[in-house]
C-alpha atoms as one frame of an Amber mdcrd trajectory, in Angstrom:
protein
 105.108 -60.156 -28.750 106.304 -59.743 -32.583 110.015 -58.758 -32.942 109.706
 -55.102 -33.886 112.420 -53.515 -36.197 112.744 -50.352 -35.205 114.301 -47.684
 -37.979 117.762 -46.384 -38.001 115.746 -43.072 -36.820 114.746 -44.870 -33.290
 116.158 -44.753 -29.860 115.808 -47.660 -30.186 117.717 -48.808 -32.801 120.470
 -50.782 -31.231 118.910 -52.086 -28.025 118.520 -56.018 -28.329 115.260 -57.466
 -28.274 113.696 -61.495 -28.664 110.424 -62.848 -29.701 108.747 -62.022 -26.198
 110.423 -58.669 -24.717 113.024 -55.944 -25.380 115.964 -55.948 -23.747 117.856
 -53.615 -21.899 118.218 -49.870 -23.767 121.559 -49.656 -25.283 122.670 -45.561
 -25.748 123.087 -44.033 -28.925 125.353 -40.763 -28.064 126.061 -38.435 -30.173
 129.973 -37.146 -29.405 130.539 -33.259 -30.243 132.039 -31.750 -32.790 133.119
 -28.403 -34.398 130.016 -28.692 -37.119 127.486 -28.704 -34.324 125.163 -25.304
 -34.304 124.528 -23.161 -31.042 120.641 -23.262 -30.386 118.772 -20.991 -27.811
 115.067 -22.579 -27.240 112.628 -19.976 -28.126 108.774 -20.050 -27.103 108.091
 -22.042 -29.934 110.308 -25.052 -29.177 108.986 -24.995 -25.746 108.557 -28.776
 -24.730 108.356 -29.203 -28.521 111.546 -31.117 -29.587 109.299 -32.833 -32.312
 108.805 -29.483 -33.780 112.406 -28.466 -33.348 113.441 -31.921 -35.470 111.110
 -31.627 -38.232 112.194 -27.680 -38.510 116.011 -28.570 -38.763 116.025 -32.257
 -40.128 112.253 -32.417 -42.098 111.271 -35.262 -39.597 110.255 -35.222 -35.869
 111.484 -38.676 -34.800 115.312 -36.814 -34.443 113.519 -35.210 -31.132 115.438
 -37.412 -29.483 118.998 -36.390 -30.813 118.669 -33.250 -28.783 118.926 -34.955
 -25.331 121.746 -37.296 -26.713 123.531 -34.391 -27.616 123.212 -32.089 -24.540
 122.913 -35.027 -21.774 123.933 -32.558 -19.179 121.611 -30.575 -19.860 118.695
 -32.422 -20.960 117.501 -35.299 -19.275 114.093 -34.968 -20.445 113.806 -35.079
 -23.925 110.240 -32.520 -23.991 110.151 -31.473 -20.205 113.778 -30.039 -20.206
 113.102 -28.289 -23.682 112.236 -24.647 -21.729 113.179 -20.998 -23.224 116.629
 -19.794 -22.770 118.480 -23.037 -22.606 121.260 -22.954 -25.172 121.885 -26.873
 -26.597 123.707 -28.152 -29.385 122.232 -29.089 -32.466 124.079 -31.536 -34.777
 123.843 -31.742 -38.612 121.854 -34.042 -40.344 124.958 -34.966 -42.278 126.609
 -35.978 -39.296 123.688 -37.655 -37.983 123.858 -39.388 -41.074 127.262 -40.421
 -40.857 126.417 -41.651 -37.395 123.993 -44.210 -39.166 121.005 -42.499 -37.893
């Protein structure tokens, strides 16, 4: 297996890896804070996190940052994504600042 390099944009990102398997997956969480925006899922987010990203950030690999931020809600980044549950949403600044 080829050592993949996955983008600052990844799950990923941090979880160790060698020339022949990854390793164990190493969290990224995203702590709160006061610039975070209050999100209801409407019917068009439903199980569409991808769509969610690219509508806030411009990209759909951030679908993930929605279950990192709202672990007790979401546990499942696109099956958890119903209508009517309210999450956080961080900034992209801030996810910036977190080096994603």
């Amino acid at each position: 297996m080829a050592h993949v390099n996955y983008p600052t944009s990844s799950p990923y990102y941090l979880t160790p890896q060698n020339s022949w398997r990854i390793g164990y997956y190493v969290d990224r969480p995203i702590p709160a804070d006061s610039t975070d925006t209050v999100f209801t899922v409407t019917p068009k987010y439903q199980y569409r996190p991808d769509k969610l990203s690219y509508d806030i950030y411009g990209y759909p690999v951030y679908y993930w940052v929605f279950m990192q931020r709202n672990i007790d809600i979401i546990r499942d980044p696109i099956y958890d994504m119903i209508v009517g549950i309210t999450i956080y949403i961080p900034t992209y600044t801030r996810l910036q600042n977190l080096g994603f």
